[in-house]
C-alpha positions as CSV (number, residue, x, y, z in Angstrom):
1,X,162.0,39.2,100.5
2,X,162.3,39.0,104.3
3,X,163.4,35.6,105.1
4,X,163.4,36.6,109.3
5,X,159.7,35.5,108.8
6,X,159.9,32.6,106.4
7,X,158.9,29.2,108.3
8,X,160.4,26.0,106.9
9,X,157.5,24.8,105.2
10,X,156.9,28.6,103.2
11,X,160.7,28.0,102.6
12,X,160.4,24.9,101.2
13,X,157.8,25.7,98.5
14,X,159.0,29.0,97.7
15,X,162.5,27.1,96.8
16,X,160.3,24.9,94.4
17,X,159.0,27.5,92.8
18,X,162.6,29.1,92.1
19,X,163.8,26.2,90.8
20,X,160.9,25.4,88.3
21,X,160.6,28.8,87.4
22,X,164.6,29.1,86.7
23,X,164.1,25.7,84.4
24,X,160.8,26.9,82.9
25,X,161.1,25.6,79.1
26,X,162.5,22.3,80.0
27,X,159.8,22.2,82.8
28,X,157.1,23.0,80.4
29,X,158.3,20.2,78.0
30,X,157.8,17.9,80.8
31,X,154.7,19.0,81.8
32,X,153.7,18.4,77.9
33,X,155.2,15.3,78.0
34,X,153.3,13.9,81.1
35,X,149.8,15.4,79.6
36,X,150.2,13.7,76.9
37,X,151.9,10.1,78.3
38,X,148.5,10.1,80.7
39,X,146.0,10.9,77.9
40,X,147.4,9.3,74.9
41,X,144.8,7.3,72.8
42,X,142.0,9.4,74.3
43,X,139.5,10.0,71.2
44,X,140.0,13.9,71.0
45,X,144.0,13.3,70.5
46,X,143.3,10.3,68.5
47,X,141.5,12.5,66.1
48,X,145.1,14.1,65.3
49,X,147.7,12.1,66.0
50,X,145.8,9.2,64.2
51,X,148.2,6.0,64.3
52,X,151.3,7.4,65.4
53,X,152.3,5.4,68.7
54,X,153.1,7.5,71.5
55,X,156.7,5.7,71.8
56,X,157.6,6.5,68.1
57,X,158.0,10.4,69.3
58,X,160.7,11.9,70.7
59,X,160.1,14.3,73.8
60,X,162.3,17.0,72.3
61,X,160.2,17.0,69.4
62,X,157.1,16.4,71.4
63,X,156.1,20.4,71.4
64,X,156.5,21.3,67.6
65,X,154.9,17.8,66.5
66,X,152.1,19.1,69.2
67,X,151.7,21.8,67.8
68,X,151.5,20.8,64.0
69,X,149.2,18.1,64.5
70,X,146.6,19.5,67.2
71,X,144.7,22.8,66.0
72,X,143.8,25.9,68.5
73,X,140.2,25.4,70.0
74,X,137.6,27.8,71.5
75,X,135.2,26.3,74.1
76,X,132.9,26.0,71.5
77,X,135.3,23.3,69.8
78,X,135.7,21.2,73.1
79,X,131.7,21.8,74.0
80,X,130.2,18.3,72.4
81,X,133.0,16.1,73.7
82,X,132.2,18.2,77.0
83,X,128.9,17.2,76.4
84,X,128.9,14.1,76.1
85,X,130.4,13.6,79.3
86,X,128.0,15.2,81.4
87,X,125.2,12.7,79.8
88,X,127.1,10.4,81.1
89,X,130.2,9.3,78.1
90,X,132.7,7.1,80.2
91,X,135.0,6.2,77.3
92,X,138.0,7.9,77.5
93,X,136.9,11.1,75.3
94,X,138.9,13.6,76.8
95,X,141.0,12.0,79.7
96,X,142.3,8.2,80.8
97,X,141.5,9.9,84.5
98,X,137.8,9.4,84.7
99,X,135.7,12.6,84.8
100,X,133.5,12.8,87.9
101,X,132.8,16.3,88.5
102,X,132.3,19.5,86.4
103,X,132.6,23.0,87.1
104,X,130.4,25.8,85.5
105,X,131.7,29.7,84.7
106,X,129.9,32.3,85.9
107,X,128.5,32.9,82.7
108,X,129.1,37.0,82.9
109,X,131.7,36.8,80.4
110,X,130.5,34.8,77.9
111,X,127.0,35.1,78.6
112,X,126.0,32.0,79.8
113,X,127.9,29.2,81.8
114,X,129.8,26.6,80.6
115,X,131.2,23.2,81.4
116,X,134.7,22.6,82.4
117,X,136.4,19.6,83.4
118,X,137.5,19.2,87.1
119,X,139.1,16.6,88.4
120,X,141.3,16.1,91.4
121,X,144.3,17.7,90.0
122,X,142.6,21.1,89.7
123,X,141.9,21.0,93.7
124,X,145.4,20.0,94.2
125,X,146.8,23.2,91.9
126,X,144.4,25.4,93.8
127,X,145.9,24.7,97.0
128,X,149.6,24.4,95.9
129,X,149.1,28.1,94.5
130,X,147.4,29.1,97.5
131,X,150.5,27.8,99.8
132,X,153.0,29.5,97.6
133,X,150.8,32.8,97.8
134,X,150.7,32.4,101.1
135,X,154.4,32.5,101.4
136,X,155.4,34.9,99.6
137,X,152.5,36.8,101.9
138,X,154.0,35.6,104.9
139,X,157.3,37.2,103.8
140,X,155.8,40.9,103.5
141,X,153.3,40.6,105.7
142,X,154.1,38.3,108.6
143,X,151.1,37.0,110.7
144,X,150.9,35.6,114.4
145,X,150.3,31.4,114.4
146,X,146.3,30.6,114.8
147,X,145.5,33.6,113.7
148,X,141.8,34.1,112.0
149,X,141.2,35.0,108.6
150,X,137.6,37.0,107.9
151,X,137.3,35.3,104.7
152,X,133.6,36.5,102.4
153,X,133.1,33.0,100.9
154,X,130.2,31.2,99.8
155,X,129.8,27.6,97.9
156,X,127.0,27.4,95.6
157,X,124.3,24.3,95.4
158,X,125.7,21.6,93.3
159,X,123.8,19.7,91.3
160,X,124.3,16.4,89.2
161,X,124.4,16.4,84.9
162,X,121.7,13.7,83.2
163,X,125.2,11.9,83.3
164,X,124.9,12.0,87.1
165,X,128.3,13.8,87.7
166,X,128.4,16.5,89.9
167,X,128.4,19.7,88.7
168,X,128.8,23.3,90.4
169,X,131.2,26.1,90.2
170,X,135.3,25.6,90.8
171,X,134.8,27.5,94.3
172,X,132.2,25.0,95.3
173,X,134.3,22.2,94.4
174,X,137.0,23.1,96.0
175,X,135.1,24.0,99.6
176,X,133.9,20.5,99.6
177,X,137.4,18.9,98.8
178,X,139.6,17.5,100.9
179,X,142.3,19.6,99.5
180,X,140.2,22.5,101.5
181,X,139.8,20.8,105.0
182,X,143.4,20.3,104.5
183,X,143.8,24.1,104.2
184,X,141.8,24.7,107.0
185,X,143.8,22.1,109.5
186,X,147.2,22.7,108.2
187,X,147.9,27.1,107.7
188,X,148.9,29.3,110.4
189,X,145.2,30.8,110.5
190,X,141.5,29.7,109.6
191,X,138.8,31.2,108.3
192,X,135.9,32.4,111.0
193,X,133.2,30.6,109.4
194,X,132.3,27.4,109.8
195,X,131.1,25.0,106.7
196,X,127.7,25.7,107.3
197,X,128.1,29.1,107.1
198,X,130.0,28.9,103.9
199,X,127.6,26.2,102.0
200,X,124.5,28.5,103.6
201,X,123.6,29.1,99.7
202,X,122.1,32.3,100.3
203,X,124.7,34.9,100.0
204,X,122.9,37.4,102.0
205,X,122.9,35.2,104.9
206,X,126.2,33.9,104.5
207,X,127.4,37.6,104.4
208,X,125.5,38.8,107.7
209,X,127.1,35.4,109.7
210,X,130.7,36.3,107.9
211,X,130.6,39.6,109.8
212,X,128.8,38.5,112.7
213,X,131.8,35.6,113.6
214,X,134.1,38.1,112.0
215,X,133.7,40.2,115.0
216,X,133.4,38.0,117.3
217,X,137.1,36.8,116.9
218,X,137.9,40.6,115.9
219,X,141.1,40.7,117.8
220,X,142.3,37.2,116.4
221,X,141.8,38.0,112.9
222,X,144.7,38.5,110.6
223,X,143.8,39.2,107.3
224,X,140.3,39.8,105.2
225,X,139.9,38.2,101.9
226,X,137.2,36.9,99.4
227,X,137.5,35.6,95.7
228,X,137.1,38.9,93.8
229,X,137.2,42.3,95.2
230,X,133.8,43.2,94.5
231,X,132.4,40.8,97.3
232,X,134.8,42.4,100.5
233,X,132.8,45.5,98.8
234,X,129.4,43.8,98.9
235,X,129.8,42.9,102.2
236,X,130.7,46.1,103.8
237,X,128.3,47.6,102.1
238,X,125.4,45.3,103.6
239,X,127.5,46.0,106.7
240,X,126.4,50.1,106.7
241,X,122.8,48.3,106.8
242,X,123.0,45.9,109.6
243,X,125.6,46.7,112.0
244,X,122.9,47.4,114.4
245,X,121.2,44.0,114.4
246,X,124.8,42.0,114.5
247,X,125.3,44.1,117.7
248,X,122.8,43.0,118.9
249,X,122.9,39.7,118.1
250,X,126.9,39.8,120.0
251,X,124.9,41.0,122.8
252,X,121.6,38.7,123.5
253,X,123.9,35.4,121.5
254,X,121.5,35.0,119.7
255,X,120.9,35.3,115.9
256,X,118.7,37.1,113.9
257,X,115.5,36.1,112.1
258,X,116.9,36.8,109.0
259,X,119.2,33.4,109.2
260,X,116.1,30.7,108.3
261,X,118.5,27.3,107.1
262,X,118.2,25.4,110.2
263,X,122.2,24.0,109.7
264,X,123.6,27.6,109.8
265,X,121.4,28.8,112.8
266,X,122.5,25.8,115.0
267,X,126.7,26.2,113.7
268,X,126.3,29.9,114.7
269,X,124.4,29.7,117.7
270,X,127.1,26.7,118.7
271,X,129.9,29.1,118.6
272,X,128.7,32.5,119.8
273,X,127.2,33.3,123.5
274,X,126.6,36.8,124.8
275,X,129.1,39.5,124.8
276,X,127.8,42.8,126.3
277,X,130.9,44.6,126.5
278,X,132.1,43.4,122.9
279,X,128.7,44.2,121.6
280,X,128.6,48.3,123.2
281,X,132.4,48.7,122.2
282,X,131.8,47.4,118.5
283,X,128.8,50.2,118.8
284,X,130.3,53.3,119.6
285,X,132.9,52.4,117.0
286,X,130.0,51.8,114.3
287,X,128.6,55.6,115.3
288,X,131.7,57.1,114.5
289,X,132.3,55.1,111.1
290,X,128.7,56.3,110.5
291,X,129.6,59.6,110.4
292,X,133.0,59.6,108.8
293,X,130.8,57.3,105.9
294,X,132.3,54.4,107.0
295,X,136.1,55.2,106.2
296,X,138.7,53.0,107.4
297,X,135.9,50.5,109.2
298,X,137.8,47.2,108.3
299,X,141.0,48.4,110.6
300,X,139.1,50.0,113.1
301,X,136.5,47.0,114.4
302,X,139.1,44.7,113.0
303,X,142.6,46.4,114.8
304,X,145.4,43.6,113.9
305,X,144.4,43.3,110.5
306,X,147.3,43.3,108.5
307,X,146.2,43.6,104.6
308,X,142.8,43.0,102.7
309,X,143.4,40.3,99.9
310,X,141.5,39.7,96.9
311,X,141.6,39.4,92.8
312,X,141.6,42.9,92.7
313,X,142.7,43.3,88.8
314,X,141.0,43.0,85.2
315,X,137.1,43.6,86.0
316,X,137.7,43.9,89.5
317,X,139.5,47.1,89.3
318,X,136.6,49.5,89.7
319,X,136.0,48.4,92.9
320,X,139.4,49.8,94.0
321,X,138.0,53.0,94.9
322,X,135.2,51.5,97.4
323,X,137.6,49.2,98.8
324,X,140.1,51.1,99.6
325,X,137.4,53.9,101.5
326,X,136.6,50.3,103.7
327,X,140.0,49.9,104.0
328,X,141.5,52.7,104.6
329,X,145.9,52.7,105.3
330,X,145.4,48.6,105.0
331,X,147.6,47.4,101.9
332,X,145.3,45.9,99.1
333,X,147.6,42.5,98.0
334,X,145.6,41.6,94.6
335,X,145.0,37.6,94.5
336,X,147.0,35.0,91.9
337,X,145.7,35.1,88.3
338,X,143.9,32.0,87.0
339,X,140.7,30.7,85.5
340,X,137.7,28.2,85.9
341,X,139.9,25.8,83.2
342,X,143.5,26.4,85.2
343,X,146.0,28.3,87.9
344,X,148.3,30.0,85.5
345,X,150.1,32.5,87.9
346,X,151.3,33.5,91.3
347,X,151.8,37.2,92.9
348,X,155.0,37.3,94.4
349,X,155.3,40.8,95.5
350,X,152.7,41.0,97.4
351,X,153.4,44.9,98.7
352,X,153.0,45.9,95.2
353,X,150.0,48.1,94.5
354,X,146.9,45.9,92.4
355,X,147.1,48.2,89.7
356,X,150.8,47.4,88.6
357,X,150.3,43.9,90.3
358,X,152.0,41.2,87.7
359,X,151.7,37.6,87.9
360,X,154.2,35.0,87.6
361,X,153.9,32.3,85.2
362,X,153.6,28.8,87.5
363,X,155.0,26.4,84.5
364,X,153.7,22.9,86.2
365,X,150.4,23.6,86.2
366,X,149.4,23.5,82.4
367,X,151.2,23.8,79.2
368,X,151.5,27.6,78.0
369,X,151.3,28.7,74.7
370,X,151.4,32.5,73.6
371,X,149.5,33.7,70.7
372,X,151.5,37.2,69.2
373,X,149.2,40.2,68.5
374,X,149.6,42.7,66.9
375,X,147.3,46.3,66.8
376,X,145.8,46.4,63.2
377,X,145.9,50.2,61.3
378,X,142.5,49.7,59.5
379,X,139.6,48.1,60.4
380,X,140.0,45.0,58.8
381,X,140.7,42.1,61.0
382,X,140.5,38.5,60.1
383,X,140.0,37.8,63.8
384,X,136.8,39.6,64.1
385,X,138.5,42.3,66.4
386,X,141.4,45.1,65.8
387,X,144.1,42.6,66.7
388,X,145.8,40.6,64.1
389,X,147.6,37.1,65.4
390,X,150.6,35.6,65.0
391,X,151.8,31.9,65.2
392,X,152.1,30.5,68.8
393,X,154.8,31.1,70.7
394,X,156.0,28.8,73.7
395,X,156.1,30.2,77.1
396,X,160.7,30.8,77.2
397,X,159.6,32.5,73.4
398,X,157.6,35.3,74.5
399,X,159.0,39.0,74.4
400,X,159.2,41.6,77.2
401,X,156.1,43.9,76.1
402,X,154.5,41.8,73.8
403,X,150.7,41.4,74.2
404,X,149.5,37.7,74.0
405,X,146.2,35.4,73.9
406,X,146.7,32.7,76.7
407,X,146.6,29.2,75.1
408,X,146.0,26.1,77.6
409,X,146.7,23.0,77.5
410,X,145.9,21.1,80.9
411,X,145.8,17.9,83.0
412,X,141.8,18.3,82.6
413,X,141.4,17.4,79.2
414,X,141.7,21.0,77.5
415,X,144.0,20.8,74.5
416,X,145.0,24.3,73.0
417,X,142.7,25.9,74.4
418,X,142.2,29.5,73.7
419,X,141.2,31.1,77.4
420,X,140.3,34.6,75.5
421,X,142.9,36.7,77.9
422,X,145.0,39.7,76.3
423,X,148.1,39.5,78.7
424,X,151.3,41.7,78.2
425,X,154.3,40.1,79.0
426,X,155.9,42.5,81.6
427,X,159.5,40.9,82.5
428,X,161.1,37.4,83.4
429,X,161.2,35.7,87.0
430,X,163.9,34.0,86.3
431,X,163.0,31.5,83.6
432,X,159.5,31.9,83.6
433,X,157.3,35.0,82.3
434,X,155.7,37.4,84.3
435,X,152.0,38.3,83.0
436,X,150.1,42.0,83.1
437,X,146.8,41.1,82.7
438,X,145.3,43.5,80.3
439,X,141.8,42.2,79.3
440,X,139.2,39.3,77.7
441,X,139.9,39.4,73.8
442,X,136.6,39.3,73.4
443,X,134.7,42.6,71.5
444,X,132.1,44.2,74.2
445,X,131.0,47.4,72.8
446,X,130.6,47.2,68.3
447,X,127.8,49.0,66.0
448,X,129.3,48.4,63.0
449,X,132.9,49.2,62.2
450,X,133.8,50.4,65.7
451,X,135.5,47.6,67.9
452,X,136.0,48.1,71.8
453,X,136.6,46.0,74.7
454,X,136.3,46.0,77.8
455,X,139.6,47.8,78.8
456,X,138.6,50.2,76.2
457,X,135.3,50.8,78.4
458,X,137.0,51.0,81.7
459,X,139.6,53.9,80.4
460,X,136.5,55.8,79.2
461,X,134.3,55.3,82.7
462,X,137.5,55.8,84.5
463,X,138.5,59.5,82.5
464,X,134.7,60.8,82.6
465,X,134.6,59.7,86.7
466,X,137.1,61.8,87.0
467,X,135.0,64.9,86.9
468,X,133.7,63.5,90.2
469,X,137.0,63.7,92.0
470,X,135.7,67.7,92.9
471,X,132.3,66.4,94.5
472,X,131.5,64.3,97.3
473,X,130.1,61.4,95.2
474,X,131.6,58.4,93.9
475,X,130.8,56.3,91.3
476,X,129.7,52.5,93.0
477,X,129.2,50.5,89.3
478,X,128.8,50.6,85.7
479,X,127.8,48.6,82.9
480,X,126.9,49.3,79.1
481,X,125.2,48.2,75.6
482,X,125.5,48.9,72.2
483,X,122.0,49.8,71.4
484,X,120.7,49.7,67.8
485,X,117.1,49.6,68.1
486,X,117.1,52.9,66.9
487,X,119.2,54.2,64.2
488,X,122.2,55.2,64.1
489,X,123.4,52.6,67.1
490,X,124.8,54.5,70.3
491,X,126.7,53.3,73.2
492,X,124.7,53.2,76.4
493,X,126.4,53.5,79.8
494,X,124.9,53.3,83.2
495,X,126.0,54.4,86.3
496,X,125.1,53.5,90.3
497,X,126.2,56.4,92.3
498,X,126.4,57.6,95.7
499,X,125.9,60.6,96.6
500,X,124.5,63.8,94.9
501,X,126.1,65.7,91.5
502,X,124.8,68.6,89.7
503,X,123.4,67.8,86.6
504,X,126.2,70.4,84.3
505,X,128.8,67.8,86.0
506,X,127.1,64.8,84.8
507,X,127.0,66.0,81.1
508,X,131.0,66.7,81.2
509,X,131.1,63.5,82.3
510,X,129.1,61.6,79.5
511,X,131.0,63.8,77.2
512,X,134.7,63.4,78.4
513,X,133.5,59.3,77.9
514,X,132.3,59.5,74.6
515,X,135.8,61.6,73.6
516,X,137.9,58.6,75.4
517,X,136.7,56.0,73.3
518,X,139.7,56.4,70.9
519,X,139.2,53.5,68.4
520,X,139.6,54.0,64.6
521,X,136.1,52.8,63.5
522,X,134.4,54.9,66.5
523,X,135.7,57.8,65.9
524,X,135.3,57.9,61.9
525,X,131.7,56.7,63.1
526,X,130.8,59.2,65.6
527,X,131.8,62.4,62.7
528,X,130.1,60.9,60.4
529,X,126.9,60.1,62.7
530,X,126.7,57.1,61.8
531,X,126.8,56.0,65.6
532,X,124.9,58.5,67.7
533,X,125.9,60.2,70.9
534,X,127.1,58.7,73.9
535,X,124.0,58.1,76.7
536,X,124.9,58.5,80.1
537,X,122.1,56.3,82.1
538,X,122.1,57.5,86.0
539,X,120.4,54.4,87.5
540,X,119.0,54.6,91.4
541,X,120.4,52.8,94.7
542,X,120.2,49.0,94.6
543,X,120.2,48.7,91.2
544,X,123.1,46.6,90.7
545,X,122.0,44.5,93.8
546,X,118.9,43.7,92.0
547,X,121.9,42.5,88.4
548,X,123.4,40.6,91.2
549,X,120.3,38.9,92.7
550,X,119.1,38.2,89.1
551,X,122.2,36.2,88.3
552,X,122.3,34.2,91.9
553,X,118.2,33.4,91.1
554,X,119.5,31.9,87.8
555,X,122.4,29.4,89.9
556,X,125.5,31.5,89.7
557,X,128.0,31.7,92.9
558,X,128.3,34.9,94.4
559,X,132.3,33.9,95.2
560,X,132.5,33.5,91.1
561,X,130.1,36.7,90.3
562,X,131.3,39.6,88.7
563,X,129.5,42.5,87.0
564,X,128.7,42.1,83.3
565,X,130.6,45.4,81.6
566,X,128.6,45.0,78.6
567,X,125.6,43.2,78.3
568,X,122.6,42.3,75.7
569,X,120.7,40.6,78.0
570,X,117.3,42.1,77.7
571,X,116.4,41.1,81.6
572,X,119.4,43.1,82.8
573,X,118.6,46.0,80.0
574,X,114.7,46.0,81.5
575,X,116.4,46.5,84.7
576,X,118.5,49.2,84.5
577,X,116.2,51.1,82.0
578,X,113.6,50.6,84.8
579,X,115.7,51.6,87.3
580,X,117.1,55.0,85.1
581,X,116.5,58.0,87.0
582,X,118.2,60.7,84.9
583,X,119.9,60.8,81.1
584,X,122.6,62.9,79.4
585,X,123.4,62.6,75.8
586,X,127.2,63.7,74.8
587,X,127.5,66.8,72.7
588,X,130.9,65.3,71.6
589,X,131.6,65.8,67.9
């Protein structure tokens, strides 16, 4: 680390960290400890503790009583208590701390949203790991004071439960919390955008004012960031579309039709006037990214940028490719690892590339428990997947290449909570664990007696794209199903591309996928034909845009979106089958 850059307030909390993270199991006790002192008595507790007082238990024997008394849950466990809360339950159910607000998922994992507890603490978390993210940042990649951050994010509409407690996604949240305006007024730089901007609610709008403000302080901005990498991507990509217009625009200062909420027009308008000479330089620079396709366009119209910074792991890692073509020689620092129900860790080595990125276990923000698994030989799994469990492991327990299911139990009213993450445990930062994030437990691609996740699916689309690296097209997106609406069942994968491929290509390619899925059950299946080839799906431009669209129209946030890598949803299936242009079968086995 290079302290020569280090202010005294990034010192300060980087010093914190170090010394919770080198007293890691005795802070995690505490942190137990204080859960529990705040929440004792609450009905969900009361259910297993029963009559044991909360003074009769002794805090070194708080974590193995804990964990004898109160079982594992899945969301689906916590969901009625949840439930009741939003129709409006003010007993204490889950929490003495009153429950005011609720955040939803996106609902691309699981399938559909779902409730989660918010409550002030969770704001507070999300900007203490944002300051100590931010330091470590600082130390690799020091930036000038009042500097400007192009930052792609967007609040969604809230809206209140038949409770009448506010609900909306944890983004949203925590853009309207003071916690935020804190942000804002207190770092070294500040995000381009004003509020109205951000809370525009259309995210097509909000994009095209992001970049329009974005280069209007293009020599003051420092760093470009958004939640998930797939929305710096998004953006850039409308940006191929309407560079012309926000020229323009930085000419006349004015704003284009397309910006109808009256709020946003008069915030933008406010703080742009016009700019000939900004406007014809930004110009000639956007002809020449035209015809090198755009390479490098984030360093050349934005010149003292000094990284691009997103969550740039997990699900996000397919959009590496794209980004990096925006970005060209920028570094790509991937974002801290957490969750809609909790923070749980912090990249501190930020010049380390996203896909060896690991994450360091921040021990005050939840209690972390470890669930041991194990890769099953045969197909038989009490789990329902090829991973058999062992008993839960505190946090100073776990093993250096172990793989894990996260276990949570928060401030929030979560009590061993399963989150659904396989993580391998990659090394010790002092104390504390540091996490590779490997992927959601959760089976995405089964017929019958195969079993693949979504890891599994990302190796295959990864080895079969490969076949592209000798072309000049590149794969944009992917998604999949298991269809058995015919028999046998067959995997289904479709592909956005850009760019032309000859068709003998595209059939290596469906093949070399169908050959990478290497589990057990799939294999065995695919000899005996009783799963079918592998379908390769070649969908046309925009079709993804039209997933993404689907899933705003139905109230998620495009700062919490990310593609579904499997899906049974028969609107999304309608729509890529609709959108299919071309189809290759594998002539695997």
């Amino acid at each position: 680390m290079n302290n020569t850059h280090i202010s005294q307030a990034d010192s300060e909390i980087i010093s914190w960290f170090e010394e919770v993270a080198n007293n890691a199991a005795l802070v995690q006790r505490q942190t137990l400890w204080r859960i529990i002192e705040q929440n004792y008595g609450v009905e969900y507790l009361n259910r297993w503790f029963g009559d044991l007082k909360f003074h009769e238990i002794e805090p070194t024997s708080l974590e193995s009583l804990y964990a004898s008394l109160v079982p594992l849950a899945s969301h689906a466990d916590l969901e009625p208590y949840i439930q009741r809360i939003a129709d409006g339950d003010t007993s204490p159910v889950l929490t003495r701390q009153p429950i005011t607000t609720l955040s939803i998922s996106s609902g691309t994992t699981e399938g559909r949203p779902k409730y989660v507890p918010f409550t002030q603490y969770s704001a507070q978390s999300t900007l203490q790991i944002f300051r100590l993210a931010a330091a470590y940042r600082s130390s690799v990649f020091p930036i000038r004071k009042n500097g400007r951050i192009l930052e792609f994010i967007y609040s969604s509409k809230q809206f209140q439960t038949k409770g009448g407690l506010i609900a909306g996604t944890a983004t949203t949240h925590y853009f309207a919390s003071e916690e935020f305006k804190i942000k804002q007024k207190t770092t070294k730089s500040f995000t381009c955008s004003p509020h109205e901007v951000i809370s525009n609610g259309d995210y097509n709008q909000a994009t095209y004012c992001h970049l329009l403000l974005g280069l209007l302080h293009s020599d003051e901005v420092e760093f470009v960031t958004s939640t998930f990498a797939y929305s710096i991507v998004q953006a850039f990509s409308a940006f191929e579309d309407v560079w012309e217009e926000i020229c323009e625009d930085i000419r006349q200062g004015s704003l284009n039709s397309r910006i109808t909420f009256p709020k946003t027009r008069k915030a933008v308008l406010g703080a742009i006037s016009p700019n000939p000479s900004l406007a014809s330089r930004i110009e000639e620079k956007c002809k020449e990214l035209k015809r090198a396709n755009w390479f490098s366009v984030i360093p050349t119209l934005w010149p003292n940028v000094k990284y691009v910074y997103s969550i740039m792991t997990g699900s996000m890692q397919p959009y590496l490719k794209q980004l990096g073509h925006y970005a060209g020689d920028l570094p790509l620092v991937s974002a801290d690892y957490g969750a809609t129900e909790s923070w749980i860790g912090v990249n501190i080595d930020p010049s380390t590339p996203p896909k060896k990125t690991i994450f360091t276990v921040v021990p005050t923000f939840a209690y972390f428990e470890f669930i041991p698994l194990y890769r099953q030989k045969d197909d038989q799994s009490e789990t329902g997947d090829d991973l058999a469990e062992g008993e839960p492991l505190p946090l100073s327990r776990v093993r250096v290449g172990g793989e894990y299911e996260v276990v949570l139990t928060t401030f929030t009213g979560l009590y061993r909570y399963r989150l659904g993450d396989v993580v391998e445990v990659a090394g010790f930062y002092r104390g504390t664990p540091q996490l590779n994030f490997i992927c959601r437990r959760k089976l995405f691609l089964t017929i019958n007696i195969d079993k693949n996740t979504e890891k599994d699916l990302q190796l295959a689309v990864e080895r079969g794209s490969r076949l592209l690296n000798c072309t000049k097209a590149e794969l944009m997106d992917f998604t999949s199903q298991a269809d058995v609406t015919k028999q046998p069942g067959h995997y289904i994968v479709y592909w956005e591309m850009k760019g032309e491929v000859e068709e003998g290509i595209l059939r290596e390619c469906c093949r070399e996928m169908d050959e990478s899925f290497n589990d057990y059950g799939y294999v065995v299946s695919r000899k005996s034909k009783s799963i079918g080839p592998l379908e390769l799906c070649i969908v046309e431009k925009g079709t993804f845009k039209k997933i993404l669209d689907y899933f705003i129209g139905n109230g998620a946030a495009m700062s919490q979106f990310k593609t579904p890598r499997c899906t049974s949803n028969q609107v999304l299936i309608r729509i890529l089958n609709c959108c299919t242009v071309k189809r290759f079968h594998s002539t695997a086995y």
